[in-house]
N, C-alpha and C positions, 0 to 999 in steps of 0.2 A: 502396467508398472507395479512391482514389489516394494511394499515400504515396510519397516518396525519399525524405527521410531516417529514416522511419520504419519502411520495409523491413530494418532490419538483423534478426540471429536474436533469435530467441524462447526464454529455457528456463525454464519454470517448473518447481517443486518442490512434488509435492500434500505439505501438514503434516497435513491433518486432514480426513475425509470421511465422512458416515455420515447414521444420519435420526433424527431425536426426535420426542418428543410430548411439550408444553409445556401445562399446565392455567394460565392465569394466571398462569406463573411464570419464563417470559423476559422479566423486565426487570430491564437494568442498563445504569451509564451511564460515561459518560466511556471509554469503549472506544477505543485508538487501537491500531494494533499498525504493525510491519513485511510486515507479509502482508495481501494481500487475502481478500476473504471474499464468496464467491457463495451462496446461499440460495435457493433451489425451494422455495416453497408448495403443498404438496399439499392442505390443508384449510383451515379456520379462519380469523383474524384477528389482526393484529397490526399495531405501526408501527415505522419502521425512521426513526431522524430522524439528518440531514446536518446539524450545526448551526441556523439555523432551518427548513430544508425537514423538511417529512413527509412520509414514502412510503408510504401504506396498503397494507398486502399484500394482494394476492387472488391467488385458487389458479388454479394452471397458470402461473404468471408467474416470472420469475427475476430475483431484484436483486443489484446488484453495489457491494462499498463500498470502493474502491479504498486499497491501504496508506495509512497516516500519516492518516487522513479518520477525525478526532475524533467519533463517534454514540454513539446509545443506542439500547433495543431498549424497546419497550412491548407488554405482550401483557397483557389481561382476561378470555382467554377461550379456549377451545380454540385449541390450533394441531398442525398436523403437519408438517414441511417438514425437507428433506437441506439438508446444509452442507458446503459443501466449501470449504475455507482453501489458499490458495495463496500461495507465496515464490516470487518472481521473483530470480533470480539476475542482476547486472550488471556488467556488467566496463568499465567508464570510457564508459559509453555511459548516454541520460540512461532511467532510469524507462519503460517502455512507458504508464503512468500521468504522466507528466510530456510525455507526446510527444501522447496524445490523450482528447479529450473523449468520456468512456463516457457512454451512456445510464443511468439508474441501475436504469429498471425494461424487462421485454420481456418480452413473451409465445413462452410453448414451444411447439416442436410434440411428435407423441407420439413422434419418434426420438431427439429432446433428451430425454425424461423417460427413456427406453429407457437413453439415452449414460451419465445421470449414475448409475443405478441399477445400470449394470455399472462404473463408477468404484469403486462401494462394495464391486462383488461381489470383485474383483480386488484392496481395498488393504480387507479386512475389519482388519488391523491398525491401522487409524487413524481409528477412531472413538473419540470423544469420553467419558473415563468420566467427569467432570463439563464441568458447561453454564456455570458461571461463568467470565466470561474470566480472573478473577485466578488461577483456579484454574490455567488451559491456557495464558495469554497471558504465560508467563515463558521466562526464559532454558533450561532445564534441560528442555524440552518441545519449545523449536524447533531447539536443536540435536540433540537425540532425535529428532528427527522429519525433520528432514533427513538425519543420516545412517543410518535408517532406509530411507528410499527410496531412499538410491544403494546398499544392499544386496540390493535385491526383482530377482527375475528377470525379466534383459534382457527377455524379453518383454514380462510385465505392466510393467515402465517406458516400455517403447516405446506402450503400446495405454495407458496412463494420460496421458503426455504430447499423444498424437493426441488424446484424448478431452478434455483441460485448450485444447488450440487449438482445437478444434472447439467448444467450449462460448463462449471468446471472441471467437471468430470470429460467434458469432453478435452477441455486443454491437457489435462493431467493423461491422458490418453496418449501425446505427445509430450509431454514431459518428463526431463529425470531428477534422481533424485541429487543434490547438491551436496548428501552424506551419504551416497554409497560407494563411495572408497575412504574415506575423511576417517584420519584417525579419531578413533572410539576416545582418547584422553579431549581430542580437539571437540566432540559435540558435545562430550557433555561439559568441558570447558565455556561453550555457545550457552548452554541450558544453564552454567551458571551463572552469568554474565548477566543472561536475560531476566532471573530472579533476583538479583542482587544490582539491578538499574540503577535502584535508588541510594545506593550508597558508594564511597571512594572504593576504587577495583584495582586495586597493586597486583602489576604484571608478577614481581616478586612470589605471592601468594597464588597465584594462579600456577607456576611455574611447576611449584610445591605439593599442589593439590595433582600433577602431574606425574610427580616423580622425575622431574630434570631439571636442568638445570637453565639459569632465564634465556641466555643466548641458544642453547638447543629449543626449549621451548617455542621463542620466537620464529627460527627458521621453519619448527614446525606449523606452525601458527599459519608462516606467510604461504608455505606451502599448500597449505588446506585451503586457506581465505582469500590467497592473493592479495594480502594486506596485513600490515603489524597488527598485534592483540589491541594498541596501545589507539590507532586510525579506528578498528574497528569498534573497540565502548565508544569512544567518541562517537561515532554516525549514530549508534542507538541511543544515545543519552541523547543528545539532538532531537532524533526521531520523538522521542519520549516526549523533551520540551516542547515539539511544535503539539503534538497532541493533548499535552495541558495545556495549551495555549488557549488552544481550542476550548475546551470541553470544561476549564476550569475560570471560576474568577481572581485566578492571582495572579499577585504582582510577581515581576520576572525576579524581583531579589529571592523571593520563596521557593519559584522553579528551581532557579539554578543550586540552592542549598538544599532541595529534597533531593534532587540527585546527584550529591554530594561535591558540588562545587561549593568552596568556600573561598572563591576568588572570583568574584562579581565582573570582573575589568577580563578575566581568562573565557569566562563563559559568552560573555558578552562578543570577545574575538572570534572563538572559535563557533558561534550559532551560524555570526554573517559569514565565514571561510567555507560552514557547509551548505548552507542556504543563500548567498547572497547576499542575505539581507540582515540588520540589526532585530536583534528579538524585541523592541521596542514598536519598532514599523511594523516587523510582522503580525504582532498583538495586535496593533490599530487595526490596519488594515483589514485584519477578518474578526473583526469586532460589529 
């Protein structure tokens, strides 16, 4: 796979890695998180669903369900399979999930099963003591667990993060790029979007910063995105909110004015329209 603008660095943060054995009893829904989540099939049977797609697991296979990717897990029957949770760190540059299209499913070789099994030998402090995500999938676990591993010795950091690229390196091997046809005004349109989160984002000025006009703009927009400019800040300022959720102690009136909502009753609608849920419950709940 050819990337330029997708060539910039890489740094992942492993949260969580380890192997279970589920009798019937990996299933739960509405999962969305900040962090991605890779899974190795060692045995058994299960389904992993993306909205409406279903992905049957079978053994020796690895899936990948990329951050903010709303699923559920379905299991009736034996399973065995490693999990490994990974936080991508970004500094005003867009998502490596926001830049390319992952395969969701791939087959391992036996140096891949080898890779992830010394992931686990090397970061045994990050397995999982329960399997429910409400349990793990809170604020007070990812910060735990990040700065966790910028305490583990230089080495096993250095031989976990080789081991985190080499793993997606294999997806990326099946992967294209989601900007290689995308008009050039439209990505870096994405790049500005992405640095300017935290303030009001007029389609108007966007338009401008283009050289068109707002309805051509737009068409282009839906073209590229398969969604208005206007859908898409919304999912990332979201994005954005659930991960101060997380990670920060503020009150939701602060979220929603650092990223430039100054209509509390507007944000508040449109959190639960894209999550389900009121940003009030969501706080508790992963509190």
């Amino acid at each position: 796979m050819y990337m330029s603008i997708e060539s910039q660095a890489l740094n992942f943060i492993l949260l969580n890695t380890g192997h279970a054995v589920h009798q019937a009893d990996w299933n739960w829904k509405d999962i969305s998180s900040p962090f991605a989540r890779i899974h190795f099939v060692e045995e058994g049977t299960a389904k992993i669903i993306h909205g409406d797609k279903v992905h049957n697991l079978k053994k020796d296979h690895l899936y990948l369900t990329p951050s903010y990717t709303k699923h559920r897990y379905e299991c009736d029957s034996y399973l065995s399979l490693y999990y490994i949770h990974i936080y991508e760190e970004v500094d005003k540059q867009l998502s490596i999930f926001d830049r390319i299209e992952f395969p969701v499913e791939i087959e391992v070789s036996s140096l891949t099963v080898q890779l992830i099994k010394r992931l686990l030998a090397i970061n045994p402090q990050s397995e999982l003591k329960y399997y429910n995500p409400t349990l793990y999938d809170n604020s007070s676990n990812l910060v735990k667990n990040i700065a966790l591993q910028k305490t583990t010795p230089l080495a096993h950091e250095m031989e976990t993060q080789g081991i985190l690229k080499q793993i997606i390196a294999h997806f990326l091997a099946q992967a294209s790029s989601k900007n290689q046809d995308m008009d050039k005004r439209i990505l870096h349109t994405l790049q500005h979007i992405y640095i300017n989160i935290n303030k009001p984002i007029n389609i108007e000025d966007l338009a401008k910063r283009c050289f068109l006009t707002k309805d051509h703009f737009i068409r282009l927009f839906k073209k590229s995105m398969d969604c208005t400019p206007g859908k898409y800040i919304n999912q990332k300022k979201i994005e954005k909110a659930q991960l101060m959720i997380l990670v920060n102690d503020t009150s939701i009136k602060d979220i929603a004015y650092s990223l430039g909502f100054d209509n509390i009753s507007y944000f508040n609608r449109l959190f639960k329209k894209i999550t389900g849920e009121n940003p009030g419950k969501h706080k508790k709940q992963r509190k």
